[in-house]
LUMFISE-505547 format. One record per residue (C-alpha): x, y, z; residue in one letter. Coordinates in pm, 1 decimal, m for minus. Layout:
BEGIN
<node <X, Y, Z>, "A">
...
This chain:
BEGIN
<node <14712.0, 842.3, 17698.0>, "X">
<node <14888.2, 527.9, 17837.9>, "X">
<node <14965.7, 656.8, 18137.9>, "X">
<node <14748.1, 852.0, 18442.9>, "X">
<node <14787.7, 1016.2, 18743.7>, "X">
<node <14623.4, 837.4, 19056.2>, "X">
<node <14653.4, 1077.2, 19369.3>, "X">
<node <14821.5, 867.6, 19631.0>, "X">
<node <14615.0, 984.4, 19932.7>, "X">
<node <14921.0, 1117.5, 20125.5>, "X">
<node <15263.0, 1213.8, 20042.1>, "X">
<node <15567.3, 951.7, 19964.0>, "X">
<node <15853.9, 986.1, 20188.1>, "X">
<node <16069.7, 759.4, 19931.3>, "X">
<node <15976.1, 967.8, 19620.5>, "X">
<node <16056.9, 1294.1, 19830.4>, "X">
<node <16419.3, 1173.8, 19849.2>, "X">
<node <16406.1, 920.7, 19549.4>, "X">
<node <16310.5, 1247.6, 19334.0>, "X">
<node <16621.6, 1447.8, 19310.8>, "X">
<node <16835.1, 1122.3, 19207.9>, "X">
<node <16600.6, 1063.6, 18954.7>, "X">
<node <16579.1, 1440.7, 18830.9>, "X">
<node <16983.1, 1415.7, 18797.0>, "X">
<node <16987.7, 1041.7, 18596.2>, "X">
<node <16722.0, 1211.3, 18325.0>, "X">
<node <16924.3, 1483.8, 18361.8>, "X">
<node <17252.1, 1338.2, 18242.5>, "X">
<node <17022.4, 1106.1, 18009.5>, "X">
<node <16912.2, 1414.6, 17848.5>, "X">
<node <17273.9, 1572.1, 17851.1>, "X">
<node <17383.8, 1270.6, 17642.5>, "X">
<node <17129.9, 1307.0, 17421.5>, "X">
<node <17161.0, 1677.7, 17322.7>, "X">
<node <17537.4, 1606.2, 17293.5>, "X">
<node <17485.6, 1304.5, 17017.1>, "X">
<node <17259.5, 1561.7, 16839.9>, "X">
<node <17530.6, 1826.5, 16837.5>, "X">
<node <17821.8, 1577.3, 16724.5>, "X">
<node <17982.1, 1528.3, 17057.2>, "X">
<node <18044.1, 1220.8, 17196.4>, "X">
<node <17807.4, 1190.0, 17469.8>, "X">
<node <18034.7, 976.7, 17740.8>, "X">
<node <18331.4, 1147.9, 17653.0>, "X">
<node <18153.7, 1517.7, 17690.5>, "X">
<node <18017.6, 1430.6, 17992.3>, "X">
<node <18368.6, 1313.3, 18095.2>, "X">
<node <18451.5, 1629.9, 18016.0>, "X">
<node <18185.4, 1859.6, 18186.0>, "X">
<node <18150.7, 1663.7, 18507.5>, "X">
<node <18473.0, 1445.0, 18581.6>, "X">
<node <18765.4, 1614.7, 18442.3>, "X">
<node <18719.0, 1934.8, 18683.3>, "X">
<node <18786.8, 1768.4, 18992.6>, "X">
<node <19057.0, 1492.9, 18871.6>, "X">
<node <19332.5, 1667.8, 19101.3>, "X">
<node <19356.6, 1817.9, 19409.5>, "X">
<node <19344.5, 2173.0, 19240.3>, "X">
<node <19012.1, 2091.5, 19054.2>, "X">
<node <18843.0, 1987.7, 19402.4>, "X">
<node <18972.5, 2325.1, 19560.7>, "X">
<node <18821.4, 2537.6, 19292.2>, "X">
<node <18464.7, 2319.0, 19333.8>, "X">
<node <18498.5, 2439.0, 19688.2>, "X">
<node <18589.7, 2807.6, 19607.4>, "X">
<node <18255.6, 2784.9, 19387.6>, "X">
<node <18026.5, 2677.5, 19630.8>, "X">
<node <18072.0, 2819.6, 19896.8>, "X">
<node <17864.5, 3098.4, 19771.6>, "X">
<node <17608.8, 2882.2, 19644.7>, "X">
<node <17575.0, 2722.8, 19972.3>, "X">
<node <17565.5, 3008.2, 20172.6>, "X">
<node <17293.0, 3135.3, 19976.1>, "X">
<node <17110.2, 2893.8, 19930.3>, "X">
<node <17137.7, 2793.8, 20336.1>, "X">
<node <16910.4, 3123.8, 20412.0>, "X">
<node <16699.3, 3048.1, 20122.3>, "X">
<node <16611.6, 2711.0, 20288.8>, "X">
<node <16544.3, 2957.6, 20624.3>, "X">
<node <16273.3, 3186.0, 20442.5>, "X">
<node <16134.4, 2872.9, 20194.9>, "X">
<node <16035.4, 2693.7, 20526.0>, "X">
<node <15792.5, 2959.3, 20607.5>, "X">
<node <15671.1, 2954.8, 20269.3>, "X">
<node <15815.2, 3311.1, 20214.6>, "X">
<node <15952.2, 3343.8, 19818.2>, "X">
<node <16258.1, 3491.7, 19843.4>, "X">
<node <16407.5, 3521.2, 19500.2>, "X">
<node <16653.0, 3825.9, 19564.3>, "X">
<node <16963.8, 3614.7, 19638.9>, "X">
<node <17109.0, 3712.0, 19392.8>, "X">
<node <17086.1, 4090.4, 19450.2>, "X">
<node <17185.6, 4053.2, 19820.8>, "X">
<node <17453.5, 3896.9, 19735.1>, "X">
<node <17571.7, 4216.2, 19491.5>, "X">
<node <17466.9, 4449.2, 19744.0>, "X">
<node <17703.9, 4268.5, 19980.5>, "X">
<node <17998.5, 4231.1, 19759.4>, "X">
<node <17943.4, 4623.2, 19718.9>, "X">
<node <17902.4, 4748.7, 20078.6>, "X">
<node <18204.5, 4523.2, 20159.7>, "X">
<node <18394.4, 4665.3, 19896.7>, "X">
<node <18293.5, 5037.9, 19993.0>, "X">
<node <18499.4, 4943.2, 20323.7>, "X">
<node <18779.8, 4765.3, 20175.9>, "X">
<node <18875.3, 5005.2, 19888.1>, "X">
<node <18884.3, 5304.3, 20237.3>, "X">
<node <19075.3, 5115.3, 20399.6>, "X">
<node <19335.3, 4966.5, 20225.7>, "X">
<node <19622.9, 5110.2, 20383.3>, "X">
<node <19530.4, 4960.1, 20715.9>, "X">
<node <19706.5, 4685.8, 20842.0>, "X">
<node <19453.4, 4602.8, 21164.7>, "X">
<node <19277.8, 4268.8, 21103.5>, "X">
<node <18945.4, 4507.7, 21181.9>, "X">
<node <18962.3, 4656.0, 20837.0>, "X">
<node <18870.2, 4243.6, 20705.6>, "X">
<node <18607.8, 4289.6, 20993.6>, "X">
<node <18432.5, 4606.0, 20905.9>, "X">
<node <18448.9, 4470.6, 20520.9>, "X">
<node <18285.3, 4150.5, 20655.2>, "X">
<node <17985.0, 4305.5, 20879.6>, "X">
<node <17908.2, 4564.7, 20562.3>, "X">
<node <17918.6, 4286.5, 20372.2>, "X">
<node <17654.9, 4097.4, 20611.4>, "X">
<node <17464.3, 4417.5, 20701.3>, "X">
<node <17395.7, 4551.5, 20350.6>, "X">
<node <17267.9, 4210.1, 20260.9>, "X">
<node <17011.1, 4188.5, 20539.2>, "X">
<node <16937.0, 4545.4, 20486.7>, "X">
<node <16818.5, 4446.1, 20088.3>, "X">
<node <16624.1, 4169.2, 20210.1>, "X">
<node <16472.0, 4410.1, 20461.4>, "X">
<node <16311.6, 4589.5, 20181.8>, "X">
<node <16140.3, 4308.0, 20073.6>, "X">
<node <16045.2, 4225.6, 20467.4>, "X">
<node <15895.6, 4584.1, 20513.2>, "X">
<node <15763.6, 4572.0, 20152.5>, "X">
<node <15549.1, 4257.3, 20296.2>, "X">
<node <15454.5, 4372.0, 20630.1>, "X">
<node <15341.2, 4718.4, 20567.6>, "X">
<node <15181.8, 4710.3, 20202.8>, "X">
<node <15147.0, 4321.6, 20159.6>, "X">
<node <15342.9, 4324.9, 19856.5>, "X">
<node <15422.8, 4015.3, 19678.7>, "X">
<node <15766.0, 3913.0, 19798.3>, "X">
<node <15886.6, 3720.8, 19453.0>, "X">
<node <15792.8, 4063.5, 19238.0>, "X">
<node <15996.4, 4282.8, 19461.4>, "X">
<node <16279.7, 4067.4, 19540.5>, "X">
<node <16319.0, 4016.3, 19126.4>, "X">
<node <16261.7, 4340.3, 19092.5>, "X">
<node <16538.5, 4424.2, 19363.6>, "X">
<node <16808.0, 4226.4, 19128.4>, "X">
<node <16816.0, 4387.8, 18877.3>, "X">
<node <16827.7, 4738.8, 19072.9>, "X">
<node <17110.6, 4581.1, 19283.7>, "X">
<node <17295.5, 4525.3, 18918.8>, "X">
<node <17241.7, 4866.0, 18827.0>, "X">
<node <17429.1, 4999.1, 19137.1>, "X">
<node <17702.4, 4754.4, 19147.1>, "X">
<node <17775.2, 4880.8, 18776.8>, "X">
<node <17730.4, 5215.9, 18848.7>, "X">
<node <17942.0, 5184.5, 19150.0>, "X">
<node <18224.8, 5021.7, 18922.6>, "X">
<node <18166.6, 5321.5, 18662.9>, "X">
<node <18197.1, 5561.4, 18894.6>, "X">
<node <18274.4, 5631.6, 19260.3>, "X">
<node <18459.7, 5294.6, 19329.1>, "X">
<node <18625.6, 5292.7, 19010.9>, "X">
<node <19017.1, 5251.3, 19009.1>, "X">
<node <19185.2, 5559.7, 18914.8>, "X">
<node <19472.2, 5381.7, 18796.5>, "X">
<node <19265.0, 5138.8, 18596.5>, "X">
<node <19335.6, 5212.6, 18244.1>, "X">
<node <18983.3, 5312.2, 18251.2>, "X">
<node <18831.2, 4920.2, 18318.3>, "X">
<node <18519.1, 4917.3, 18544.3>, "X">
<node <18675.6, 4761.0, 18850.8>, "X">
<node <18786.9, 4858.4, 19181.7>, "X">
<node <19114.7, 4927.6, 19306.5>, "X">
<node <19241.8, 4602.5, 19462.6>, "X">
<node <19223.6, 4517.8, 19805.6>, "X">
<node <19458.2, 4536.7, 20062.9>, "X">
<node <19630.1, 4245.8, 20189.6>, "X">
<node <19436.9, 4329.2, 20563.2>, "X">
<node <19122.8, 4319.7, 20399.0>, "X">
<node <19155.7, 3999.3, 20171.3>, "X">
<node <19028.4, 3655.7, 20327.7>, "X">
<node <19360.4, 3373.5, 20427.2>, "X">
<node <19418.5, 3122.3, 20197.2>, "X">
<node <19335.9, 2763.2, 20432.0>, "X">
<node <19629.5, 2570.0, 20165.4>, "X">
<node <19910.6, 2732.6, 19987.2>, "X">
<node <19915.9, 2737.0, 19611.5>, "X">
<node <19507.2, 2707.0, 19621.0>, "X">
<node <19229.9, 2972.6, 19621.2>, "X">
<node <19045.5, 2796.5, 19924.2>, "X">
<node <19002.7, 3048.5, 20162.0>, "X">
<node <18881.7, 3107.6, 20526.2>, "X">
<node <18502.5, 3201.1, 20349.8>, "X">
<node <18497.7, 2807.6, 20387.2>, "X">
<node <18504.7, 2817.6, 20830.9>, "X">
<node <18194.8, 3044.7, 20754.2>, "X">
<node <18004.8, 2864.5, 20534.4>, "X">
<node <18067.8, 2554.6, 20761.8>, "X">
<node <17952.6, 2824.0, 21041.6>, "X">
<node <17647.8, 2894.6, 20837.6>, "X">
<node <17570.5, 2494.1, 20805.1>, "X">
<node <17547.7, 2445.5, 21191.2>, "X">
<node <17388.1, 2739.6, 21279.0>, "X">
<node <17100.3, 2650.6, 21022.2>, "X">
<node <17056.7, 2325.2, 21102.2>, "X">
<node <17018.5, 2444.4, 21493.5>, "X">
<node <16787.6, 2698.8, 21394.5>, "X">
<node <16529.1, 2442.5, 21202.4>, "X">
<node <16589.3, 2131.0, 21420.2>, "X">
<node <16662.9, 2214.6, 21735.7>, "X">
<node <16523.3, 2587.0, 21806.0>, "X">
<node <16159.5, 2724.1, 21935.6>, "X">
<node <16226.7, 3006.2, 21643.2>, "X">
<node <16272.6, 2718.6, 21376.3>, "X">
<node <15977.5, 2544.7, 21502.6>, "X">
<node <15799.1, 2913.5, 21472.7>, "X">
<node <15906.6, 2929.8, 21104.3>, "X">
<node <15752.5, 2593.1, 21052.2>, "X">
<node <15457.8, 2646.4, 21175.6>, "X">
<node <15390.9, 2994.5, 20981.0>, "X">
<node <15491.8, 2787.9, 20681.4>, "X">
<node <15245.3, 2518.2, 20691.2>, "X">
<node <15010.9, 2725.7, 20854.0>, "X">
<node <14998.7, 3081.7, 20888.7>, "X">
<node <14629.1, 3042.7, 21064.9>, "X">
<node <14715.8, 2777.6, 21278.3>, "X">
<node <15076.6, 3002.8, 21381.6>, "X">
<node <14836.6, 3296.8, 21475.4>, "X">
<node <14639.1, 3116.0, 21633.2>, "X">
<node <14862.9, 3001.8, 21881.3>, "X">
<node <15041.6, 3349.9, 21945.0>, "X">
<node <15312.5, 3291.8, 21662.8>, "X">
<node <15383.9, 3642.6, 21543.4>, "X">
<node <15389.3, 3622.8, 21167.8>, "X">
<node <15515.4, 3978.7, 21063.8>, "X">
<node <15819.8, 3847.6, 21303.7>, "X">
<node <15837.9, 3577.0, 21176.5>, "X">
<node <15903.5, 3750.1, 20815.6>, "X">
<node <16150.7, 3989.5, 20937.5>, "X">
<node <16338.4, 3749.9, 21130.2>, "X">
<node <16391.0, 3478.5, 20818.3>, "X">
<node <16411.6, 3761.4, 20548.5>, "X">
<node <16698.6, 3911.2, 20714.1>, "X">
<node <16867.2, 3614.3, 20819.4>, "X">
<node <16845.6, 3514.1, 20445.2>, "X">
<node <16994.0, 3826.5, 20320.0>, "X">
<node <17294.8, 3805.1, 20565.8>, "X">
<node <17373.8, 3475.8, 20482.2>, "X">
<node <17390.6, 3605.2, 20117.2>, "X">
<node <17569.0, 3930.9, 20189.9>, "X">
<node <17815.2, 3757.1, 20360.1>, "X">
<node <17838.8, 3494.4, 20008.2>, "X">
<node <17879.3, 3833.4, 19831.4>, "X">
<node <18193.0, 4011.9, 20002.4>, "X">
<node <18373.6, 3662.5, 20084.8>, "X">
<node <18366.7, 3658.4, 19706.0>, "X">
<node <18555.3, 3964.4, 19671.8>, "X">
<node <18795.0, 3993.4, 19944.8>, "X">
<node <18845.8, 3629.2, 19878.7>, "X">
<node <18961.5, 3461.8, 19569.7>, "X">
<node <18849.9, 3784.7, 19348.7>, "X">
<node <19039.8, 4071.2, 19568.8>, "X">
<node <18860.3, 4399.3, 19405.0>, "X">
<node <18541.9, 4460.0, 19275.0>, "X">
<node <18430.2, 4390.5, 18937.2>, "X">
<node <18094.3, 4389.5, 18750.7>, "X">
<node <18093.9, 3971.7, 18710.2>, "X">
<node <18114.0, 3901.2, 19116.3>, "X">
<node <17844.9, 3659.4, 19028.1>, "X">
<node <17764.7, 3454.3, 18762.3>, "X">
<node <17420.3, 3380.0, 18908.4>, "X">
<node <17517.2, 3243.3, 19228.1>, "X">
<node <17192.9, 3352.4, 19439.5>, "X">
<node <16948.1, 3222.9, 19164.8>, "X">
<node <17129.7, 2869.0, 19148.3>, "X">
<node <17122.1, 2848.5, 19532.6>, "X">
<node <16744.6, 2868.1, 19438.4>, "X">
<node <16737.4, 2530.5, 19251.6>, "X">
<node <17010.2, 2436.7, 19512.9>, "X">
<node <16767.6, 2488.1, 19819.8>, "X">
<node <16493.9, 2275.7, 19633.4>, "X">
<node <16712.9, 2029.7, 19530.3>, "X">
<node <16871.9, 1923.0, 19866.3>, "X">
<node <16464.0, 1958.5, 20032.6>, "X">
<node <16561.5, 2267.2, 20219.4>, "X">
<node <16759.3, 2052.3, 20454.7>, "X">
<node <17111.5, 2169.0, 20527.7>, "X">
<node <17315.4, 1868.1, 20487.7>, "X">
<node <17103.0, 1790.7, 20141.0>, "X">
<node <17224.6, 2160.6, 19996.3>, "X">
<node <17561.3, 2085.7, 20105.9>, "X">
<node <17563.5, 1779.6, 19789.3>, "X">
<node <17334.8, 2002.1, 19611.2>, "X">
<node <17559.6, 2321.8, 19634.5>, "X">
<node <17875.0, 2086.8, 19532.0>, "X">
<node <17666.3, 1965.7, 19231.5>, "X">
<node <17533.4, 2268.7, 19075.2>, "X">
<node <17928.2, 2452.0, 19141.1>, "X">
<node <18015.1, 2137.7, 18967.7>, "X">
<node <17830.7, 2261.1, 18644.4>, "X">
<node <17996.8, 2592.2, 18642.4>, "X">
<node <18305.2, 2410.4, 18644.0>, "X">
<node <18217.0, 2168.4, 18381.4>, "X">
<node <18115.0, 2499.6, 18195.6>, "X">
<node <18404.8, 2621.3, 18164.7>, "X">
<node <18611.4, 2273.6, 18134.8>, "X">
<node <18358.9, 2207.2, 17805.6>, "X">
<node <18421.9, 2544.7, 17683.0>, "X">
<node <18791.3, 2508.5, 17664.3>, "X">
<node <18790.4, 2132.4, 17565.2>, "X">
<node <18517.5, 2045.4, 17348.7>, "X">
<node <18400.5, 2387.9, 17240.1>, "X">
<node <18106.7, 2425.2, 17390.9>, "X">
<node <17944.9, 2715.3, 17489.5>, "X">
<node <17967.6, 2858.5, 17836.7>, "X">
<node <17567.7, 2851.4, 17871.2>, "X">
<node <17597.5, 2479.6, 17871.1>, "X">
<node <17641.2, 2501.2, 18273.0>, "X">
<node <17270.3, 2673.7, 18262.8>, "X">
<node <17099.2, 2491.9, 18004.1>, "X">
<node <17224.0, 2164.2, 18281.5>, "X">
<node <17105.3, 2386.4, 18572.1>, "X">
<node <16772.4, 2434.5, 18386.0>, "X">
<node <16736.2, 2081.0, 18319.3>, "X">
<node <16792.8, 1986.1, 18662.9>, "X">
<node <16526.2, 2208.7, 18794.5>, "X">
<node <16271.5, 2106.6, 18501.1>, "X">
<node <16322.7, 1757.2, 18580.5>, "X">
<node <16322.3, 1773.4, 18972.1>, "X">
<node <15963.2, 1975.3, 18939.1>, "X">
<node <15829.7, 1729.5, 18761.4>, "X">
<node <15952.7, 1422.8, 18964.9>, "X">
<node <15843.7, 1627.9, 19255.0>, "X">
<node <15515.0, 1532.9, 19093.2>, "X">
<node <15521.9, 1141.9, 19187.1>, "X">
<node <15533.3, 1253.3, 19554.5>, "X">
<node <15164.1, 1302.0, 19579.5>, "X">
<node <15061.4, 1132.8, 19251.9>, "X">
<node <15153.5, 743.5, 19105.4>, "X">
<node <15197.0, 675.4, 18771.5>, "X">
<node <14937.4, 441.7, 18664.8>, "X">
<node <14890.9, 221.0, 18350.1>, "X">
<node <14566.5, 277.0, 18132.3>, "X">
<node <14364.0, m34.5, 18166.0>, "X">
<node <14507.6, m156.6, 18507.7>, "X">
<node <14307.9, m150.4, 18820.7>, "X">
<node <14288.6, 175.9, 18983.1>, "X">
<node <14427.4, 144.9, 19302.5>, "X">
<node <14248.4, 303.5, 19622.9>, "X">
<node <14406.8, 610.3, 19766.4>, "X">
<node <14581.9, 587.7, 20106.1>, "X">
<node <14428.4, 837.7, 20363.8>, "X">
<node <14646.4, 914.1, 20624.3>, "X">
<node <14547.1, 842.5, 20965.3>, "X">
<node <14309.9, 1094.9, 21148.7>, "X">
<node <14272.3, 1083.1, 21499.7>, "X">
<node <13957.0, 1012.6, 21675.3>, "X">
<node <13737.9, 1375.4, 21813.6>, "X">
């Protein structure tokens, strides 16, 4: 082979941010490419998928409308990641949110109290950090693998949602479609600006952003969930209580994406219905990776990847695409950002050139 792999001795701060910019040029590089094959015009599609969608002021609301779930999931994802716990349920929080949310709206839709919009909200919250609390006591008391039970709590969180629709929350007056009765207009989240579908969800996902960056910057807890994820030894060692530790980020994680799940449906939805998400909580997992787990790097990250399901659509309707082309971008992304993530800890080294001599970082004196 031409080229090696020389371990760099210790980690590259510049590849750990360069990384992600260059994941998104091979990315569109890529997106170009597979375009020419398929008889599109690659500028011109790409036009299409990523500019077009936000070329007036209604685009750039709906880009907001469809991350704010992203980024609220993928906020407490960055929470439980830190301490190296594998949350991949975000997804099925998020469901079991938008349905305990919707359990309280559809009984309450004659009220007119602004606490009916607050009871929806706290189920909402509550039966999302009450799913990730199944993976939390799943760990502690049986030492379960978190990422098998957390998948495995999707697709059970589907199941209900559906059933749910099917069944006991379906509209009587319907015509027999699997949705909810809609929402009354004390349970539905404001509008922030007439004639758009921005909504009030946006104060709490710019709640969410302060409140995590406190919590992993500036708090003794963050610091705690740090330590337990580069360590868990070195945590117990000085008094750090790790089954805590896993509660405490589990359930934060699961409330953050509870609360993405029933802003979606008292928000810009209104009712129930079987496609609440797309696959919100497993984008917010590339999300999370792709802005390094830190809170203002998910915010571009969230806008990006809501960006594709926009340009989705847009591509559908335009150049008759298919709607999977949003994934097939969101897979790329993540493909390309693992293995740029590689040049972190490794250089790229020509075959024949002089091997260079690793870099140790600095140990201190005993």
């Amino acid at each position: 082979m031409l080229l090696s792999l020389e371990p760099r001795g210790q980690r590259s701060r510049a590849m750990l941010w360069y990384s992600p910019v260059l994941a998104g040029l091979l990315t569109l590089i890529s997106g170009a490419l597979l375009f020419a094959i398929l008889d599109h015009p690659p500028l011109e599609t790409l036009r299409i998928l990523l500019i077009d969608p936000i070329s007036d002021l209604y685009g750039v609301s709906e880009l907001l409308v469809k991350a704010l779930p992203i980024l609220l999931c993928a906020l407490g994802l960055a929470v439980v990641y830190q301490a190296r716990i594998w949350n991949i349920g975000a997804e099925g929080q998020l469901l079991i949110g938008a349905l305990a949310g919707s359990t309280v709206a559809v009984n309450v839709i004659d009220w007119a109290s602004s606490w009916a919009l607050v009871l929806a909200l706290l189920a909402g919250i509550l039966g999302g950090a009450a799913w990730a609390g199944l993976c939390a006591w799943l760990r502690t008391q049986f030492n379960a693998n978190e990422i098998l039970t957390s998948i495995m709590l999707n697709y059970i969180a589907l199941n209900l949602l559906l059933y749910c629709v099917h069944g006991p929350l379906k509209d009587p007056q319907g015509f027999n479609f699997p949705e909810s009765a809609m929402f009354g207009d004390a349970t539905r989240l404001p509008v922030i600006i007439d004639d758009l579908r921005v909504h009030a969800g946006l104060c709490f996902a710019l709640l969410a952003l302060v409140v995590v960056w406190v919590l992993l910057q500036k708090s003794f807890l963050g610091f705690q969930i740090k330590v337990l994820g580069l360590d868990k030894r070195a945590a117990g060692f000085v008094g750090f209580r790790e089954k805590r530790l896993i509660w405490i980020a589990l359930l934060f994680s699961g409330a953050l994406a509870g609360l993405a799940g029933v802003c979606e449906v008292t928000g810009p939805i209104g009712q129930l219905v079987p496609q609440v998400s797309p696959g919100y909580g497993y984008a917010a997992i590339t999300v999370a990776f792709l802005g390094r787990l830190n809170p203002l790097g998910i915010v571009f990250a969230s806008l990006l990847m809501a960006l594709l399901y926009l340009g989705g659509e847009n591509a559908q309707m335009a150049a008759n695409l298919p709607t999977s082309i949003s994934q097939l971008f969101q897979g790329m992304v993540l493909f390309y950002l693992l293995a740029c993530d590689v040049l972190i800890v490794y250089r790229l080294r020509l075959k024949g050139w002089p091997r260079r001599a690793p870099r140790l970082e600095h140990q201190p004196a005993s």
